[in-house]
PDB file of N, H, CA, C and O in Angstrom:
ATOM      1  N   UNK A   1     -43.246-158.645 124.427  1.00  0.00           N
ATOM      2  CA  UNK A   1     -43.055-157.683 123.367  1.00  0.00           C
ATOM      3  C   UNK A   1     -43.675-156.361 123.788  1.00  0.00           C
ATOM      4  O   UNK A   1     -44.750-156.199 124.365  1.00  0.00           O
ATOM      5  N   UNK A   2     -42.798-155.445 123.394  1.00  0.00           N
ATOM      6  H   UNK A   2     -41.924-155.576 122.925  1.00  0.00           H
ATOM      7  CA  UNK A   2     -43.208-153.768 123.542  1.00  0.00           C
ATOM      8  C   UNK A   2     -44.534-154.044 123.078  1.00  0.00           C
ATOM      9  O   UNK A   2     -44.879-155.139 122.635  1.00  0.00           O
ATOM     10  N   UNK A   3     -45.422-152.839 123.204  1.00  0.00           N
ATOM     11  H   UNK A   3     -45.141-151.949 123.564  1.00  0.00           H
ATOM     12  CA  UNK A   3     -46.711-152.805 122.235  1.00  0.00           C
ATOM     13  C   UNK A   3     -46.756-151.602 121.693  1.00  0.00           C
ATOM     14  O   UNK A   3     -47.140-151.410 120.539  1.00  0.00           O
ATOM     15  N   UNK A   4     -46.406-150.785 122.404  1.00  0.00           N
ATOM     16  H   UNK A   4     -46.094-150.941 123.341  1.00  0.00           H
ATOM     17  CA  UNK A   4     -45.731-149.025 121.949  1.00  0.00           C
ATOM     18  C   UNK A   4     -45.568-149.146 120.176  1.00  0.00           C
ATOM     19  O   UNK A   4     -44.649-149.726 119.598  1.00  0.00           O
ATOM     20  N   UNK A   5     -46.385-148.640 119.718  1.00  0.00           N
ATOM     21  H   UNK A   5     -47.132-148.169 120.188  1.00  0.00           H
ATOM     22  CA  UNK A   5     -45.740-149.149 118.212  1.00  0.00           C
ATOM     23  C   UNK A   5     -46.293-147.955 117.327  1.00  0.00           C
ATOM     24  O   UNK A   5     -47.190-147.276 117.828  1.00  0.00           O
ATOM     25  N   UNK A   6     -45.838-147.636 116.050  1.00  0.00           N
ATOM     26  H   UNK A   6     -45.109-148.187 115.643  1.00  0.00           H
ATOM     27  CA  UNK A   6     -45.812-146.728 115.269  1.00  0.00           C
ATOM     28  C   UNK A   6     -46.422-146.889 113.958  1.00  0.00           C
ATOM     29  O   UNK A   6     -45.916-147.620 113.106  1.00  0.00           O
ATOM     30  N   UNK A   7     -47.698-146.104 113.732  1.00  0.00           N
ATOM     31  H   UNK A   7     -48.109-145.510 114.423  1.00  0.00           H
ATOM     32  CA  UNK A   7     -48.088-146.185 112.484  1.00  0.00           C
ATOM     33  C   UNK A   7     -47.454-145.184 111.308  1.00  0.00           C
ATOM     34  O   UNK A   7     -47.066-144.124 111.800  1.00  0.00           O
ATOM     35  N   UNK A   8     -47.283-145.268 110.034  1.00  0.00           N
ATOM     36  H   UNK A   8     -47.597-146.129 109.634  1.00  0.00           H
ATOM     37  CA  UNK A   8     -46.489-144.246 109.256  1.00  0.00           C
ATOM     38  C   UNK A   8     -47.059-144.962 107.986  1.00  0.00           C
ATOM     39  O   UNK A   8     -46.527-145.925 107.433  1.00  0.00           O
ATOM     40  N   UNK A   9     -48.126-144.396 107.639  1.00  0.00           N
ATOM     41  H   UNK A   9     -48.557-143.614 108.089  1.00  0.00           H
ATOM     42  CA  UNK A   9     -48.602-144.612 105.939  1.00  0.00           C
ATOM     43  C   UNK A   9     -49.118-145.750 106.111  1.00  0.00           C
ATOM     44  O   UNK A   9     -49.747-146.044 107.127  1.00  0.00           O
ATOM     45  N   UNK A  10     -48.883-146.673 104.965  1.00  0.00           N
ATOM     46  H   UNK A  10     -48.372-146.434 104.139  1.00  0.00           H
ATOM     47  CA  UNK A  10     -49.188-148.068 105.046  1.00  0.00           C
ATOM     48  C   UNK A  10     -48.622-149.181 105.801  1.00  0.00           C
ATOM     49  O   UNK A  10     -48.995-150.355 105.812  1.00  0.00           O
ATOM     50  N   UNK A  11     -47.402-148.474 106.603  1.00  0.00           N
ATOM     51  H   UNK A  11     -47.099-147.521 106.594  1.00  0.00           H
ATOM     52  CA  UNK A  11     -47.317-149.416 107.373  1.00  0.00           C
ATOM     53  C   UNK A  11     -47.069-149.180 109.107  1.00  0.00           C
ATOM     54  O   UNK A  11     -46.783-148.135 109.692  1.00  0.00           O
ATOM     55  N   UNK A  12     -47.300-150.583 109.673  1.00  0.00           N
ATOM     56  H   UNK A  12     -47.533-151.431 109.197  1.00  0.00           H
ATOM     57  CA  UNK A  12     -46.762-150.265 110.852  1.00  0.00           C
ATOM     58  C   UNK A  12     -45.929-150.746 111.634  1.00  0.00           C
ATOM     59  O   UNK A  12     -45.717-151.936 111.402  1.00  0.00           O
ATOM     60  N   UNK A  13     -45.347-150.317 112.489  1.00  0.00           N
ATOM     61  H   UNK A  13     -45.518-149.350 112.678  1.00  0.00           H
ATOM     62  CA  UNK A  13     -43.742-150.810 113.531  1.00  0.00           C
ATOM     63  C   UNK A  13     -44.044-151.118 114.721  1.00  0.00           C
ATOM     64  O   UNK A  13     -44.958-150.490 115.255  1.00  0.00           O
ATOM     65  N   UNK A  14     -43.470-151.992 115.331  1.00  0.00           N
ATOM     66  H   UNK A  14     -42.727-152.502 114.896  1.00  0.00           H
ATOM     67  CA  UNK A  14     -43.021-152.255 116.262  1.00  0.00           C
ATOM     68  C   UNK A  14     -42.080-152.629 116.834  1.00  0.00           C
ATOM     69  O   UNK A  14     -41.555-153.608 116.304  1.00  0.00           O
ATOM     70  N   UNK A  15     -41.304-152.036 118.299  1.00  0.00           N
ATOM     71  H   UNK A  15     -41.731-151.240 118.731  1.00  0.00           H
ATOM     72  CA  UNK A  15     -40.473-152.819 118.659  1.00  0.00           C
ATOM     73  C   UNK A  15     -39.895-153.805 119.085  1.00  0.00           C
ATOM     74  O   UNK A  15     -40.860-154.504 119.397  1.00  0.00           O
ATOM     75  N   UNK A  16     -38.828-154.499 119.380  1.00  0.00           N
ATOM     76  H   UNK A  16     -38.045-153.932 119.126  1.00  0.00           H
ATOM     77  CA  UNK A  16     -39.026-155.672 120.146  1.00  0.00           C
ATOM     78  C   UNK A  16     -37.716-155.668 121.273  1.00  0.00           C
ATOM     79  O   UNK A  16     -36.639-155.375 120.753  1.00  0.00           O
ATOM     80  N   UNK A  17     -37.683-155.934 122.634  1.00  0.00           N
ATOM     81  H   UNK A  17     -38.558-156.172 123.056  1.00  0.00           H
ATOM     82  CA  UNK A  17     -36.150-156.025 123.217  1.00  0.00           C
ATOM     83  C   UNK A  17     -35.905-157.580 123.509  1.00  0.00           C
ATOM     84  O   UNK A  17     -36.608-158.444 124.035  1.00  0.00           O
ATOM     85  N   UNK A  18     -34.459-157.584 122.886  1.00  0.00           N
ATOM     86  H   UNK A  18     -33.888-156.883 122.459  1.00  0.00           H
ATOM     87  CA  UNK A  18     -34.108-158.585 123.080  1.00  0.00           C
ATOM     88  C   UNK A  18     -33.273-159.003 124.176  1.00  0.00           C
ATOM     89  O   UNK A  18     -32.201-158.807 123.604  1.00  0.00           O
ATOM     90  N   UNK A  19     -32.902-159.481 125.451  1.00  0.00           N
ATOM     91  H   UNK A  19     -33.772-159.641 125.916  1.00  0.00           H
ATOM     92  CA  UNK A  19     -32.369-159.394 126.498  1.00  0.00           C
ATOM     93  C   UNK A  19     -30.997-159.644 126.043  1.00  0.00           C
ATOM     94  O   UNK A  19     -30.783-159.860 124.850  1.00  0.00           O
ATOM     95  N   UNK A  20     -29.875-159.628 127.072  1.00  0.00           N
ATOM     96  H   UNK A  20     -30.049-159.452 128.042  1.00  0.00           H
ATOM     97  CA  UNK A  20     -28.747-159.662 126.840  1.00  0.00           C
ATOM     98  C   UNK A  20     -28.531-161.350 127.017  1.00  0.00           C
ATOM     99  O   UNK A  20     -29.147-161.797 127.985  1.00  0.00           O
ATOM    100  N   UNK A  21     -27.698-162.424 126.179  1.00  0.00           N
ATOM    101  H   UNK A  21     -27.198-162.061 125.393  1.00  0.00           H
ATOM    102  CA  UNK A  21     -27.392-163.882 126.661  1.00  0.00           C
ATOM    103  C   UNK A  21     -28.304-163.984 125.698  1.00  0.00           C
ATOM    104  O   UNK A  21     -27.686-164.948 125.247  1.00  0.00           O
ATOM    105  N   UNK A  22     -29.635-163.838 124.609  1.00  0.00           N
ATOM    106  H   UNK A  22     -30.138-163.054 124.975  1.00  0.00           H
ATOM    107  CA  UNK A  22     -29.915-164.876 124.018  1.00  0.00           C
ATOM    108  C   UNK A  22     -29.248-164.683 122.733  1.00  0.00           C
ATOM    109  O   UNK A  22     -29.011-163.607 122.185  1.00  0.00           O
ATOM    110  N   UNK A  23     -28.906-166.161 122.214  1.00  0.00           N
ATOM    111  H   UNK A  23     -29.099-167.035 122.659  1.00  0.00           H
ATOM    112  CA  UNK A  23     -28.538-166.327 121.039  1.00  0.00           C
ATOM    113  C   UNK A  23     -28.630-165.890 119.825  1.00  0.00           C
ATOM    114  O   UNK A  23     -29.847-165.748 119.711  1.00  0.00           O
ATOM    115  N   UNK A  24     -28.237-165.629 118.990  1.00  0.00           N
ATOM    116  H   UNK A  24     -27.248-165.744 119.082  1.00  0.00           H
ATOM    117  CA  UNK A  24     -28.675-165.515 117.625  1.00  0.00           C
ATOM    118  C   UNK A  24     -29.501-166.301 116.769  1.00  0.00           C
ATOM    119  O   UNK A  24     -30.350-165.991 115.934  1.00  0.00           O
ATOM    120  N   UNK A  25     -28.895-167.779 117.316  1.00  0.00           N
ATOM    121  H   UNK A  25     -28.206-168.031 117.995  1.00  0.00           H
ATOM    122  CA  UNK A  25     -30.227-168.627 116.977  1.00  0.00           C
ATOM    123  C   UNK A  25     -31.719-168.737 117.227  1.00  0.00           C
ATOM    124  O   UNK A  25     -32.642-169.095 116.497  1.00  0.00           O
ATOM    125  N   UNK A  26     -31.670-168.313 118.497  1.00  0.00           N
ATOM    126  H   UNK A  26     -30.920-168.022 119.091  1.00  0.00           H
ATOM    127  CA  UNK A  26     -33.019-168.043 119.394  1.00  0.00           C
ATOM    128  C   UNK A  26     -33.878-167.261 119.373  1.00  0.00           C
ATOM    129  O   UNK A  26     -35.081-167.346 119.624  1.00  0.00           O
ATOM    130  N   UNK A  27     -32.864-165.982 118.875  1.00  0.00           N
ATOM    131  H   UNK A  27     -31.887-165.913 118.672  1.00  0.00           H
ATOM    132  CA  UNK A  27     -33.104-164.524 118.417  1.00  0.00           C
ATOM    133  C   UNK A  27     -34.049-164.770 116.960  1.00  0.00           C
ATOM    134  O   UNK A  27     -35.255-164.590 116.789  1.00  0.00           O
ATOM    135  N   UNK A  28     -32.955-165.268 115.969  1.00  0.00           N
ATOM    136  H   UNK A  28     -31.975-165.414 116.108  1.00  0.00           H
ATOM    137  CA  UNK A  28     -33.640-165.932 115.084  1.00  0.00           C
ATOM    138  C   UNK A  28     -34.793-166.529 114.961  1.00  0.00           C
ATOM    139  O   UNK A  28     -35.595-166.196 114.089  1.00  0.00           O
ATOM    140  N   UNK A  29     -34.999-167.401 115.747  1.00  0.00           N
ATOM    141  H   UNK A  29     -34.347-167.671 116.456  1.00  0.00           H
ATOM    142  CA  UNK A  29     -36.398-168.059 116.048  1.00  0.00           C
ATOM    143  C   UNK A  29     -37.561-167.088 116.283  1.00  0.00           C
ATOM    144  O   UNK A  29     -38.558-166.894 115.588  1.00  0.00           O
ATOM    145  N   UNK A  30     -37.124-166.440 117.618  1.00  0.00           N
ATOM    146  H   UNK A  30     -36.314-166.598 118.183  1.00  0.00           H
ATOM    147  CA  UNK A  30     -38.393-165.591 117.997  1.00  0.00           C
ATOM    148  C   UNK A  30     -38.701-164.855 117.097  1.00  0.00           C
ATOM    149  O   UNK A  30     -39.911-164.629 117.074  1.00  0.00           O
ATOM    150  N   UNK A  31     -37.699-164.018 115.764  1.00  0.00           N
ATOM    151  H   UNK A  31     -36.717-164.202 115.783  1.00  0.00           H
ATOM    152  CA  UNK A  31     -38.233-163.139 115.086  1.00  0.00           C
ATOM    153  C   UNK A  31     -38.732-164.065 113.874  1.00  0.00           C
ATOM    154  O   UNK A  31     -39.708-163.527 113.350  1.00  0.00           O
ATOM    155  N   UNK A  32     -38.396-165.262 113.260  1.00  0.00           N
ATOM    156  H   UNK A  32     -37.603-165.698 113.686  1.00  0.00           H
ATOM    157  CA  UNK A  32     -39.439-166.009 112.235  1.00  0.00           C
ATOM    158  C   UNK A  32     -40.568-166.267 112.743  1.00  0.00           C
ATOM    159  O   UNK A  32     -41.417-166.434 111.867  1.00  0.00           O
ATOM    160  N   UNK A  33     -41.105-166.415 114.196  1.00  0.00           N
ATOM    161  H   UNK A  33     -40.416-166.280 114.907  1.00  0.00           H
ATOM    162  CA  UNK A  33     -42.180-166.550 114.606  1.00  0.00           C
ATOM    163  C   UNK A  33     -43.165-165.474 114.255  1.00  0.00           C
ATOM    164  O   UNK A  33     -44.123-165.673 113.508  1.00  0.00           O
ATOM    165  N   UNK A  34     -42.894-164.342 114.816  1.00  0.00           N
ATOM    166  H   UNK A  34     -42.116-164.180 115.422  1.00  0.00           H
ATOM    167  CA  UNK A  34     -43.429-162.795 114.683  1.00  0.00           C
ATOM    168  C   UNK A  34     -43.857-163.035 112.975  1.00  0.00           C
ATOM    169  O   UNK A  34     -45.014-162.905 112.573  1.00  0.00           O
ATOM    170  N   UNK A  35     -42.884-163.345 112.234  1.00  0.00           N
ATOM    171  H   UNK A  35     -41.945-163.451 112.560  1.00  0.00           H
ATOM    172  CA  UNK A  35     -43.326-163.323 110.907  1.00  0.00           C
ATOM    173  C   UNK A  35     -44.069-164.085 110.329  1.00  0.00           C
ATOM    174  O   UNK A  35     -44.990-163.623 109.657  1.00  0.00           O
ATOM    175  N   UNK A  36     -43.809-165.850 110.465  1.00  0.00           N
ATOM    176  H   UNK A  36     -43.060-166.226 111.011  1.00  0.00           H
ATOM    177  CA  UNK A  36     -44.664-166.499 110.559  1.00  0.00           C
ATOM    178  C   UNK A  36     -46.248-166.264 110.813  1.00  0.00           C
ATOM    179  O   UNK A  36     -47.027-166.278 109.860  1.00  0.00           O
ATOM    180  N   UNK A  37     -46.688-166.047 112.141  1.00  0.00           N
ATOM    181  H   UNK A  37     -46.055-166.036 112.915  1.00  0.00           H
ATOM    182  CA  UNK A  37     -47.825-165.993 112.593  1.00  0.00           C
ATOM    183  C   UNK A  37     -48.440-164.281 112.689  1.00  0.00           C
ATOM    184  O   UNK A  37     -49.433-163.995 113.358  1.00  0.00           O
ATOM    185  N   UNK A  38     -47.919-163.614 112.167  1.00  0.00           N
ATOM    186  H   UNK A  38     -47.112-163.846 111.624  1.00  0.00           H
ATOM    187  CA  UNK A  38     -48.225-161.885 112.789  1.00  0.00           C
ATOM    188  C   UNK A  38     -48.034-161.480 111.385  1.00  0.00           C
ATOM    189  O   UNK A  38     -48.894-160.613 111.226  1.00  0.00           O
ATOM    190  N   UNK A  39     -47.203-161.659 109.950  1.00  0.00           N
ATOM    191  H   UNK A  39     -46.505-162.363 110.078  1.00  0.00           H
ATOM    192  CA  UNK A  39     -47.174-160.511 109.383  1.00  0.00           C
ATOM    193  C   UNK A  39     -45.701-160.044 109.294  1.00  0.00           C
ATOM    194  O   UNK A  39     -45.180-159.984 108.180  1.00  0.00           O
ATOM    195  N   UNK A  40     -45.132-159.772 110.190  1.00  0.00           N
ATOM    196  H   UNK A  40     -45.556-159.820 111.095  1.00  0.00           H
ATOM    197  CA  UNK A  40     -44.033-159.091 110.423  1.00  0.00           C
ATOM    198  C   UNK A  40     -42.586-159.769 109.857  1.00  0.00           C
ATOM    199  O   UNK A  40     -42.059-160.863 109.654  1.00  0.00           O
ATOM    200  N   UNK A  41     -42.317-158.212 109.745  1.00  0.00           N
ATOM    201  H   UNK A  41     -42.745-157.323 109.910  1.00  0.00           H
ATOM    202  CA  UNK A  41     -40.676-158.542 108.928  1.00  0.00           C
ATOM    203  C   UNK A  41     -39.665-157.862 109.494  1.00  0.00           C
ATOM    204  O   UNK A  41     -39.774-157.567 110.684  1.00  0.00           O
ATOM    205  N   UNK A  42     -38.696-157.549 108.890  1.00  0.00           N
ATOM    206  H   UNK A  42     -38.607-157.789 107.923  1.00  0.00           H
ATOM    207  CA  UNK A  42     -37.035-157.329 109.964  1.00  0.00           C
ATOM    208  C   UNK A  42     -37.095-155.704 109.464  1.00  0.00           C
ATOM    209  O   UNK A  42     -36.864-155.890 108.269  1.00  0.00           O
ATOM    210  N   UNK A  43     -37.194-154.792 109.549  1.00  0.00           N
ATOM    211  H   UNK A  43     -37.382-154.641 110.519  1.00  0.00           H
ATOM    212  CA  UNK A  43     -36.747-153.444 109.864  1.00  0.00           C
ATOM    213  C   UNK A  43     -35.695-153.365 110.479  1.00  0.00           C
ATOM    214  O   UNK A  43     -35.126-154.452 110.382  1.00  0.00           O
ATOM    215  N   UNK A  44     -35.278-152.857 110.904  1.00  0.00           N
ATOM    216  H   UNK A  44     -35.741-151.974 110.983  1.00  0.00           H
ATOM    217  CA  UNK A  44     -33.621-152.813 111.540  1.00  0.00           C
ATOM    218  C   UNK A  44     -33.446-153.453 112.730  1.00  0.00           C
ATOM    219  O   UNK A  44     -34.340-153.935 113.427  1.00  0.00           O
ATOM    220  N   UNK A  45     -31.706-153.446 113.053  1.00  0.00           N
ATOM    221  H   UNK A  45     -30.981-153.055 112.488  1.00  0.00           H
ATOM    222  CA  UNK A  45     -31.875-153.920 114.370  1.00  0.00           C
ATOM    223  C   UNK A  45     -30.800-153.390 114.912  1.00  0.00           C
ATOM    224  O   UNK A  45     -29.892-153.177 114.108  1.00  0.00           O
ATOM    225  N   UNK A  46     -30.513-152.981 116.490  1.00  0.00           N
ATOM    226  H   UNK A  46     -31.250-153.153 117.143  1.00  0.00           H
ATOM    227  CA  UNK A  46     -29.574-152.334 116.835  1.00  0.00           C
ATOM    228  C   UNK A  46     -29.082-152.937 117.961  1.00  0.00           C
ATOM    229  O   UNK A  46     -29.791-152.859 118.965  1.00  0.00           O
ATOM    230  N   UNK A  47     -27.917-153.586 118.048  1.00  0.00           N
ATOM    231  H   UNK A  47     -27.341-153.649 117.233  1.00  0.00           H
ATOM    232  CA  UNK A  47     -27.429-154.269 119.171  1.00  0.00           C
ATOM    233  C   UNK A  47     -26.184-152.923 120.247  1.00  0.00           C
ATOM    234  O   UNK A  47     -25.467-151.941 120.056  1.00  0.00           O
ATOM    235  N   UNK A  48     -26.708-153.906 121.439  1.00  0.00           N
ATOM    236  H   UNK A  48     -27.291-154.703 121.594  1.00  0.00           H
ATOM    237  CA  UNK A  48     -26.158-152.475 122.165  1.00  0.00           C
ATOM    238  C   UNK A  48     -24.959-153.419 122.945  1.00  0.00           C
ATOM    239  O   UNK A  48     -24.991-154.645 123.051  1.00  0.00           O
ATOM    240  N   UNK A  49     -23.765-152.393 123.524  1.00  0.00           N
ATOM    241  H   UNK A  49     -23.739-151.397 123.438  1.00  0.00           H
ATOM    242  CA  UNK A  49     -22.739-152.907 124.646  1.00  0.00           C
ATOM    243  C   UNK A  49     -23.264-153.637 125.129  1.00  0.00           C
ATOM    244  O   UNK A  49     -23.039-154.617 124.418  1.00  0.00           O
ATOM    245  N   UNK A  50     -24.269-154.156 126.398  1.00  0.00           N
ATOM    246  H   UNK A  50     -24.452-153.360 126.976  1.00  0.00           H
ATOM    247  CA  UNK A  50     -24.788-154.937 127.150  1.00  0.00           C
ATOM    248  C   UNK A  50     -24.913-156.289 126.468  1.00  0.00           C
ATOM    249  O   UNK A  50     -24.989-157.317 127.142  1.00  0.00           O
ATOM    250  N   UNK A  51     -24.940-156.304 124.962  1.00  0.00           N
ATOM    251  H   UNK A  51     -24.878-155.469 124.415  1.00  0.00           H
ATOM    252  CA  UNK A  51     -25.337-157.443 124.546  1.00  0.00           C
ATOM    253  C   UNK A  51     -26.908-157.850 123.838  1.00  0.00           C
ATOM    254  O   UNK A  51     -27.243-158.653 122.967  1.00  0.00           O
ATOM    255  N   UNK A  52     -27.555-156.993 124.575  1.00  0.00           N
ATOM    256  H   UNK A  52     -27.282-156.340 125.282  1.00  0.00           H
ATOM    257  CA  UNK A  52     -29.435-156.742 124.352  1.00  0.00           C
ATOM    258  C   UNK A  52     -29.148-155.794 122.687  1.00  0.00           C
ATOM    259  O   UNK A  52     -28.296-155.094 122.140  1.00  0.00           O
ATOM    260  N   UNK A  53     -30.640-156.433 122.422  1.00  0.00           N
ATOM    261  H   UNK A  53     -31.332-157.002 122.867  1.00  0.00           H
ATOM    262  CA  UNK A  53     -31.110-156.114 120.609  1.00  0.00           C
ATOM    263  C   UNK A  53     -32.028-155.503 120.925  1.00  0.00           C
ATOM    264  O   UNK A  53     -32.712-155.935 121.853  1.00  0.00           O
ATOM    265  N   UNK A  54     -32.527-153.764 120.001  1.00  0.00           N
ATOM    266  H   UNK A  54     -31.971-153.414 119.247  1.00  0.00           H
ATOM    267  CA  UNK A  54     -33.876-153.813 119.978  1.00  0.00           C
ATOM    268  C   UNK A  54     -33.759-153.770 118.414  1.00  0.00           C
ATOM    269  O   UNK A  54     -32.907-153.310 117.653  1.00  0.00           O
ATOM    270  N   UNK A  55     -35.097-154.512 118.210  1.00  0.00           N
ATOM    271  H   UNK A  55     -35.788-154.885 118.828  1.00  0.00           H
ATOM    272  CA  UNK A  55     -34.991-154.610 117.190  1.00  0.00           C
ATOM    273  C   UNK A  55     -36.856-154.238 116.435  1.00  0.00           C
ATOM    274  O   UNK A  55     -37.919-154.741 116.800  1.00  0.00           O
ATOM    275  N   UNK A  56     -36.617-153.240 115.372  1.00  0.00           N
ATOM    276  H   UNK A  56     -35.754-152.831 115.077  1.00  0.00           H
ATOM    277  CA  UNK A  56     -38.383-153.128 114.890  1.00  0.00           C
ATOM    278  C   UNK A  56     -38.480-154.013 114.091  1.00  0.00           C
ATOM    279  O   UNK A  56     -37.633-154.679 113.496  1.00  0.00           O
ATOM    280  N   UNK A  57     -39.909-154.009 114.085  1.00  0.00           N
ATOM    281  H   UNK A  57     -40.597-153.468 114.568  1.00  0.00           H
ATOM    282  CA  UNK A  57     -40.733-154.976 113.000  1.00  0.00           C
ATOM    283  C   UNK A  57     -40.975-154.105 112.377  1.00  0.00           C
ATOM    284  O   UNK A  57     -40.648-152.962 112.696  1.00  0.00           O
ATOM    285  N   UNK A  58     -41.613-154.396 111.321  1.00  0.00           N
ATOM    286  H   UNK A  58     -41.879-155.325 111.062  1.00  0.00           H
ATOM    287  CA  UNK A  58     -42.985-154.062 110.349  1.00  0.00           C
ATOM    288  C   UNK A  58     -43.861-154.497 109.694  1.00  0.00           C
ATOM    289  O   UNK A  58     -44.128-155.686 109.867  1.00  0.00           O
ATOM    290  N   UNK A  59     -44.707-153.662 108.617  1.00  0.00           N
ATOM    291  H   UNK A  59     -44.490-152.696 108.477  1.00  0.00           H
ATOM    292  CA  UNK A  59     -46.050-155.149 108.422  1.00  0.00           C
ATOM    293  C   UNK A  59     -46.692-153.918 107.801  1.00  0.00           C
ATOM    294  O   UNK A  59     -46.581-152.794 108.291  1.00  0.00           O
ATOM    295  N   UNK A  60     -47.442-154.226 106.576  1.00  0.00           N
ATOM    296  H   UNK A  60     -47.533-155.139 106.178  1.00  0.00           H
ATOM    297  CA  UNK A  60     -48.723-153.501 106.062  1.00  0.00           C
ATOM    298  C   UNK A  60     -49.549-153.673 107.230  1.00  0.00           C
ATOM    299  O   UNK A  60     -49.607-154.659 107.964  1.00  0.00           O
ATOM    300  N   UNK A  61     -50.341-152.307 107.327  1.00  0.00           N
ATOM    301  H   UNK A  61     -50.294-151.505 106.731  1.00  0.00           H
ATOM    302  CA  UNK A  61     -51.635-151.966 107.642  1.00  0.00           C
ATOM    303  C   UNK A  61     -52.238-153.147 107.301  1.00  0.00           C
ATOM    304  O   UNK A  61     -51.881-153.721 106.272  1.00  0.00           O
ATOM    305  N   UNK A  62     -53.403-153.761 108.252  1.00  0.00           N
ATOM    306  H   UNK A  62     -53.693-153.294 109.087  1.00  0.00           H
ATOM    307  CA  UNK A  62     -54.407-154.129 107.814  1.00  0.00           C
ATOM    308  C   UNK A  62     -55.846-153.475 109.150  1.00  0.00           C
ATOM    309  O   UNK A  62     -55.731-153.227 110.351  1.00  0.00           O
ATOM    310  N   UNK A  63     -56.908-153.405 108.345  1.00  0.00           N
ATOM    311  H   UNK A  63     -57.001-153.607 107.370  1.00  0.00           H
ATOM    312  CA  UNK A  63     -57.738-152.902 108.592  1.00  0.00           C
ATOM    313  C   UNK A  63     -58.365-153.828 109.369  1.00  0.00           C
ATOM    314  O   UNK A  63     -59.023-153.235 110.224  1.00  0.00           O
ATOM    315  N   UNK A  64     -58.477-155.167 109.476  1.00  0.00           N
ATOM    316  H   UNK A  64     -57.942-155.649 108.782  1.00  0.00           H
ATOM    317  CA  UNK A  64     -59.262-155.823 109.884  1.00  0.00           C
ATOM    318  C   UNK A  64     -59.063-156.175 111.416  1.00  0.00           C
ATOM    319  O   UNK A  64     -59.798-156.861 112.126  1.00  0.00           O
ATOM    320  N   UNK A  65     -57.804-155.490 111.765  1.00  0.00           N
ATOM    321  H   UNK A  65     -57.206-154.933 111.188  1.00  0.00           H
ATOM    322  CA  UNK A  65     -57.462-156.280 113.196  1.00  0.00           C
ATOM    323  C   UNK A  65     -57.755-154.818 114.408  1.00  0.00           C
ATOM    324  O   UNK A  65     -57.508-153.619 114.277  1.00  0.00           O
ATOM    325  N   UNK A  66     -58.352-155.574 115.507  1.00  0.00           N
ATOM    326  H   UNK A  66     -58.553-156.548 115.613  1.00  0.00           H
ATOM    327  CA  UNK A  66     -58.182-154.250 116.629  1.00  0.00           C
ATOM    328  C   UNK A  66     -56.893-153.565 116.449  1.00  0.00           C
ATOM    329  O   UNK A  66     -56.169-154.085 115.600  1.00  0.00           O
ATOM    330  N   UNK A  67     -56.351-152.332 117.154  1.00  0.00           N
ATOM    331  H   UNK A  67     -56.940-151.909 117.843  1.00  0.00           H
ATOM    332  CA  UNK A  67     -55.651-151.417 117.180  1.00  0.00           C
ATOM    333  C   UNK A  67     -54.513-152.038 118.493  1.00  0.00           C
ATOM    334  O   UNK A  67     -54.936-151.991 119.649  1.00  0.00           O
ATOM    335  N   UNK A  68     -53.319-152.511 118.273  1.00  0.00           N
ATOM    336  H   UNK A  68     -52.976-152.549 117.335  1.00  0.00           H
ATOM    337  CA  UNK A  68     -53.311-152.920 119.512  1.00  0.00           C
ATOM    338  C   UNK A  68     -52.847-154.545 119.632  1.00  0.00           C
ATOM    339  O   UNK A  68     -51.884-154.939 120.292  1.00  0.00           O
ATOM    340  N   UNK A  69     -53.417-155.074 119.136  1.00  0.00           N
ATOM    341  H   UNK A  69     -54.198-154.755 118.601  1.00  0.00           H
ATOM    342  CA  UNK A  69     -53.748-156.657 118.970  1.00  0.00           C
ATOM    343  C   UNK A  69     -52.934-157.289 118.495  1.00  0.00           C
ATOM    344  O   UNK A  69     -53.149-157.438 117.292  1.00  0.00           O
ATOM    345  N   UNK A  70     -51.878-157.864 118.909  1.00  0.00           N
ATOM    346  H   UNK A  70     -51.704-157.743 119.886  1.00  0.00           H
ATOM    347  CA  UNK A  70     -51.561-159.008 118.416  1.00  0.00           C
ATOM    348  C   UNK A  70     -51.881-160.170 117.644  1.00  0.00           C
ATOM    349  O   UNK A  70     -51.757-160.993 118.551  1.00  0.00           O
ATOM    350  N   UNK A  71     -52.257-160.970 116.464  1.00  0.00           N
ATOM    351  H   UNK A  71     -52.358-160.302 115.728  1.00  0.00           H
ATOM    352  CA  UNK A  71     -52.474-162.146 116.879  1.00  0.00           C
ATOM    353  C   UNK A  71     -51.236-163.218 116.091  1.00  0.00           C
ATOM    354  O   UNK A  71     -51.225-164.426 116.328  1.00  0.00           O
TER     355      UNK A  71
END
């Protein structure tokens, strides 16, 4: 996952690329995970000719986590 990510008010973004060949199902998966365990929800998504997704997250601010950090 990108880490390049964007704060704007209360919340913040990130991107994600999705390679060209994976599924929608898979696709699917990896992004309930992100949400599951991180916070994160579906902000848009933009599929390109090649087949590859980028797609942002988002997520309230929280104060408690490093800048940066995944978890």
């Amino acid at each position: 996952m990108n880490t390049d990510g964007v704060i704007d008010g209360d919340w913040e973004y990130r991107p994600l690329r999705l390679p060209p060949g994976i599924s929608r199902r898979a696709a699917a998966t990896q992004l309930s995970i992100h949400a599951e365990y991180s916070g994160w929800e579906l902000s848009t998504v933009r599929l390109y000719s090649d087949g590859s997704r980028k797609v942002w997250l988002k997520r309230r601010r929280r104060n408690d986590l490093l800048p940066g950090v995944i978890v």
